[in-house]
C-alpha positions as CSV (number, residue, x, y, z in Angstrom):
1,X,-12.5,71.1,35.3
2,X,-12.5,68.6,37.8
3,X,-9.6,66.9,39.0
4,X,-8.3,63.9,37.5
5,X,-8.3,60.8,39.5
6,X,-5.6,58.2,39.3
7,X,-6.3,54.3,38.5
8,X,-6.2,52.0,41.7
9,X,-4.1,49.2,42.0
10,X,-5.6,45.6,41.0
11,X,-7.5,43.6,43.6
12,X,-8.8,46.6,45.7
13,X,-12.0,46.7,46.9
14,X,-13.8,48.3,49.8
15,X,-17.4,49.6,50.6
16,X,-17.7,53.0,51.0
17,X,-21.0,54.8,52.9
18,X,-22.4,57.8,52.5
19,X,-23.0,60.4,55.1
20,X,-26.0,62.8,54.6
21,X,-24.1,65.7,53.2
22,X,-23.2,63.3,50.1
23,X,-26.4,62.6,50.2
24,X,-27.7,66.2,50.2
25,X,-25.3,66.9,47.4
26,X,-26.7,63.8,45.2
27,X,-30.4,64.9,45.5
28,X,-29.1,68.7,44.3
29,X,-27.5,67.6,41.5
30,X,-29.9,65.2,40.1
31,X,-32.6,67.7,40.5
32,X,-30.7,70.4,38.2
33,X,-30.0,67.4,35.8
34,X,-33.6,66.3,35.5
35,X,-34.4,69.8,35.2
36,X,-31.6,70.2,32.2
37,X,-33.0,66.8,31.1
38,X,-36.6,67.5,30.5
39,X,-36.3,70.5,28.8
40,X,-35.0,68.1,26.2
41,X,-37.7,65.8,26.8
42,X,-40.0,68.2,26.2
43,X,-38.4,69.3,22.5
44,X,-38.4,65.6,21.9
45,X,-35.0,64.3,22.4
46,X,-33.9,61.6,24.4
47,X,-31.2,62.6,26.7
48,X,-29.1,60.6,29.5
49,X,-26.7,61.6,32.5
50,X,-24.0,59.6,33.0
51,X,-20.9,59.1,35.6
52,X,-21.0,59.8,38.8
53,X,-24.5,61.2,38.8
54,X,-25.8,58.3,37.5
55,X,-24.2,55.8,39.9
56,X,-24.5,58.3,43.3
57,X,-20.1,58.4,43.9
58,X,-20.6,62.6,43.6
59,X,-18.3,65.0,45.1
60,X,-18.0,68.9,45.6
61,X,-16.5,69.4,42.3
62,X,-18.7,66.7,39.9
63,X,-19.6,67.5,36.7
64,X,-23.4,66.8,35.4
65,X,-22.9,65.2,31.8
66,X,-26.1,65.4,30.2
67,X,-26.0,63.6,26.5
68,X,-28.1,63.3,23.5
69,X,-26.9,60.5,22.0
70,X,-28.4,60.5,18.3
71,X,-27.5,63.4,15.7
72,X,-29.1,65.8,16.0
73,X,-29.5,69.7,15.0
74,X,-27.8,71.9,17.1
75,X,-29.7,74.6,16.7
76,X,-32.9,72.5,18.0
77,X,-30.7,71.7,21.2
78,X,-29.7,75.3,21.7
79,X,-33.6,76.7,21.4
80,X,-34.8,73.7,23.5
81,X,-32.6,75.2,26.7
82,X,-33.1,79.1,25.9
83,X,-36.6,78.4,25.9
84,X,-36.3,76.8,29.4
85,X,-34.4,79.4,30.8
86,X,-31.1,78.2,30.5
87,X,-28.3,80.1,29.7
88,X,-25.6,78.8,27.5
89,X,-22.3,80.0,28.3
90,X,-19.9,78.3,26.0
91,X,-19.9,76.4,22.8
92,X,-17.2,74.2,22.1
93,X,-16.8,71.6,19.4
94,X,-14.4,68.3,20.1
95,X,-12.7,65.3,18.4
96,X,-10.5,63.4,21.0
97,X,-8.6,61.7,18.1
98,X,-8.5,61.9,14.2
99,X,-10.3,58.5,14.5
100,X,-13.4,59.4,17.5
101,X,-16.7,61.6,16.7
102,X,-17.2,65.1,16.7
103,X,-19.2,66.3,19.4
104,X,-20.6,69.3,20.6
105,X,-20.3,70.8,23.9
106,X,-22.8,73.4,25.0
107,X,-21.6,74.6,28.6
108,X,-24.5,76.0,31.0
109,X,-21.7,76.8,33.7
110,X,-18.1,75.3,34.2
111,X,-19.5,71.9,35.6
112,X,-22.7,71.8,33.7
113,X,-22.6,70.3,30.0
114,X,-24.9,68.9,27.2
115,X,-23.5,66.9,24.5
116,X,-24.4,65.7,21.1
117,X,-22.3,63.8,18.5
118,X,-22.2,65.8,15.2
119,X,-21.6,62.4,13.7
120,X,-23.1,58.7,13.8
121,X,-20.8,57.4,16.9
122,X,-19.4,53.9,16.7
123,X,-20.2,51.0,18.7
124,X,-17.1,51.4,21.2
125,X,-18.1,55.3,21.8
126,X,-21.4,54.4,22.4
127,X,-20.9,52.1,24.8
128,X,-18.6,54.5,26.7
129,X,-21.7,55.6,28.1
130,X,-22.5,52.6,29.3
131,X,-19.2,52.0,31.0
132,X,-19.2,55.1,33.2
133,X,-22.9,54.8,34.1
134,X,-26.1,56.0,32.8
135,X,-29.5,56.7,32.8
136,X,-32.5,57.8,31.1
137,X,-35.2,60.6,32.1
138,X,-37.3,58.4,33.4
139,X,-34.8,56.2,35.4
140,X,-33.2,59.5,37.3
141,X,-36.8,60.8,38.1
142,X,-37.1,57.1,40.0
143,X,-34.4,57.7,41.6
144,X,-32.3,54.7,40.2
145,X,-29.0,53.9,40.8
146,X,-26.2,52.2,38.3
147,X,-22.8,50.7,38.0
148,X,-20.1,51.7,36.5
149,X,-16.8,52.2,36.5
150,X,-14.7,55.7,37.5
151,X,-11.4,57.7,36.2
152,X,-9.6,55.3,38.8
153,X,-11.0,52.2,36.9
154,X,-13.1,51.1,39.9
155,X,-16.4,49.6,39.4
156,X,-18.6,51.4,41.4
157,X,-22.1,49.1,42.8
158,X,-24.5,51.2,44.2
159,X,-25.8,50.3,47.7
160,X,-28.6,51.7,50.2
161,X,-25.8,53.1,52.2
162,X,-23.4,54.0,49.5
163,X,-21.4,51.7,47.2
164,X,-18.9,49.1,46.5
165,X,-15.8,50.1,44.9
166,X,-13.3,47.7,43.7
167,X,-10.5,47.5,40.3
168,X,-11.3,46.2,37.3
169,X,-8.2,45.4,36.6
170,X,-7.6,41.6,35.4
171,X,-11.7,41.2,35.1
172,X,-12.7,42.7,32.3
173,X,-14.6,39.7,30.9
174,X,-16.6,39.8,34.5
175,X,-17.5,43.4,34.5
176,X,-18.1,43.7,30.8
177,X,-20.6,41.3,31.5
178,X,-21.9,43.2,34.8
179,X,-21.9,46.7,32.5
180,X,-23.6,45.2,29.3
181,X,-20.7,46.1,27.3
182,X,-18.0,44.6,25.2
183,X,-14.8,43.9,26.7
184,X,-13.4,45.7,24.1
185,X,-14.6,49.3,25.5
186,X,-13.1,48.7,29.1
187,X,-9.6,47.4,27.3
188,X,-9.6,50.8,25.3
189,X,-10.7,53.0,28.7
190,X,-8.1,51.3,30.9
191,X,-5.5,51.4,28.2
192,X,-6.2,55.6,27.9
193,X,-6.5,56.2,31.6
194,X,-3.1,54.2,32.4
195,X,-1.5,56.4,29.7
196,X,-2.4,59.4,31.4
197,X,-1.8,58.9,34.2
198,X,1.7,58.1,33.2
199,X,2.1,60.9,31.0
200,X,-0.5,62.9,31.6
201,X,-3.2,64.6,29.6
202,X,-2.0,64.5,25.7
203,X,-4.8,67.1,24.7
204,X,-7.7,66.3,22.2
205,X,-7.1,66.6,19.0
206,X,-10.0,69.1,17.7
207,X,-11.2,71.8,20.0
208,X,-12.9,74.7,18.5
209,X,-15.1,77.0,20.4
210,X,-17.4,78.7,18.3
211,X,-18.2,82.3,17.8
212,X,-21.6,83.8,18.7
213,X,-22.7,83.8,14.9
214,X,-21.7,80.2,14.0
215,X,-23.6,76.9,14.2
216,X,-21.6,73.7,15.3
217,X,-22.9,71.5,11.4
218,X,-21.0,74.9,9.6
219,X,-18.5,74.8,11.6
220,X,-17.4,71.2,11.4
221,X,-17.5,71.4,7.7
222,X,-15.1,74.8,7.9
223,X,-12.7,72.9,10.2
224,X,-12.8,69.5,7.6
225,X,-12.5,71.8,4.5
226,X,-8.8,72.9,6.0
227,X,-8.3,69.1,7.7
228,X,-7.8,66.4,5.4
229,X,-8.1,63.5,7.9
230,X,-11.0,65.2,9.5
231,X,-12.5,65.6,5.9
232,X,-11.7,61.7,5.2
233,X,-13.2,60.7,8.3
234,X,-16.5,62.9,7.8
235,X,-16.8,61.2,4.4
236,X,-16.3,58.1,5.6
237,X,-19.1,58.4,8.2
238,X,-21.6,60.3,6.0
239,X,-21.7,63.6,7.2
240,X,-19.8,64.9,3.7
C-alpha cells in the first residue's frame, strides 16, 4: 500500500522539477500501464489510468490504477489479461460505504490494479476520476499530461520541467472549473481526506476477496443476500 499523504495547509504553492530519475521512473510506469491498458483495448473495453500516473507527480512506491469505467463482466476482464500474459494475483471486491459502488479489484502485483464498478456509479464517483487525473489509451500513448489534485489536496499542473503544486483549499469553485468537475466532488474528497487524517483510516465497509472458484457478479449477490442495505442499494441501482 502506499503511504498516505497528509493535506497541505491553505495557500501553499510551489513549483516542483523533476530530475531524470523521476523522469526515468515516469516513462517505466506508463509503459507497463499502456501495456495493462491495451490488452483491454484490444478485448474492447475502454480503460483509463488515473492519479499520479496520469498527471507525472510519481514516486518509488506509486500505484498504477488502471479503470474500466462502465459495467462490465468480470469474467471478460479476467480472460482479456490472462490472454496477455498477465497474471492475476488477487481478487478483491469493495464498497467504501453502504451508499458508494461495488467495485472490483483485480491485483496484478501489490501496486498494480484494474478496476471495474460491479454497479452503474453515480455522478460524484465518476467524477472522482476526474479529480485525481486521468487519461485515456490514446492520451497516455501521446504522452499527455493532466491536472489533478493529490491525497494532500494539492492541485498538481503539469509543466515541461515538472509541475505546479499548490492547495485547493478555499478554491474549490476555481479548480472545479480547472478539473471539469462539480464542486460538489472536491467538497466530498476534502471533507474524507481531512477526516483521515484526523482520525485516520476508518476501513471500507465491504471487502471480500474472492476464492479461486468464484466470479465477482455471484459474489456480490451472496454478500447482498446476507446484507440488507447492500441488498437495498443493489435494488435500488438495478443490479437486483
Amino acid at each position: 500500500m502506499s503511504r498516505i499523504k497528509k493535506p497541505v495547509g491553505k495557500g501553499e504553492i510551489k513549483e516542483v522539477v523533476y530530475g531524470e530519475e523521476r523522469w526515468r521512473l515516469l516513462k517505466s510506469l506508463r509503459l507497463k500501464a499502456l501495456n495493462i491498458m491495451e490488452a483491454l483495448v484490444k478485448a474492447g473495453f475502454n480503460p483509463i489510468v488515473h492519479g499520479s500516473i496520469a498527471r507525472g507527480d510519481v514516486g518509488k512506491r506509486s500505484d498504477i490504477d488502471i479503470a474500466v469505467l462502465d459495467v462490465i463482466p468480470s469474467y471478460k476482464v479476467e480472460i482479456a489479461l490472462e490472454n496477455s500474459g498477465f497474471k492475476i494475483v488477487d481478487r478483491v471486491m469493495i464498497q467504501a460505504s453502504p451508499r458508494h459502488t461495488v467495485k472490483a479489484h483485480i491485483y496484478l502485483d501489490e501496486l498494480t490494479t484494474v478496476t471495474f464498478p460491479l454497479i452503474k456509479m453515480t455522478k460524484i464517483e465518476r467524477e472522482f476520476y476526474r479529480f485525481g487525473g486521468e487519461l485515456s489509451f490514446e492520451e497516455l500513448k501521446e504522452n499527455v499530461r493532466v491536472a489533478g489534485v493529490d491525497k494532500r489536496l494539492m492541485l498538481i499542473e503539469p509543466t515541461t520541467y515538472g509541475h505546479i503544486e499548490s492547495s485547493i483549499l478555499g478554491r474549490e469553485t476555481e479548480v472545479a472549473l480547472k478539473l471539469n468537475v462539480s464542486v460538489e466532488i472536491l467538497r466530498e474528497r476534502t471533507r474524507v481526506l481531512i477526516r483521515r487524517d484526523n482520525v485516520g483510516r476508518t476501513g471500507v465497509y465491504l471487502k471480500y476477496r474472492l476464492r479461486d472458484e468464484e466470479v465477482f457478479e455471484e459474489a456480490l449477490k451472496e454478500n447482498a443476500s446476507k446484507d440488507p442495505a447492500l441488498r437495498r442499494m443493489l435494488i435500488q441501482r438495478g443490479f437486483l
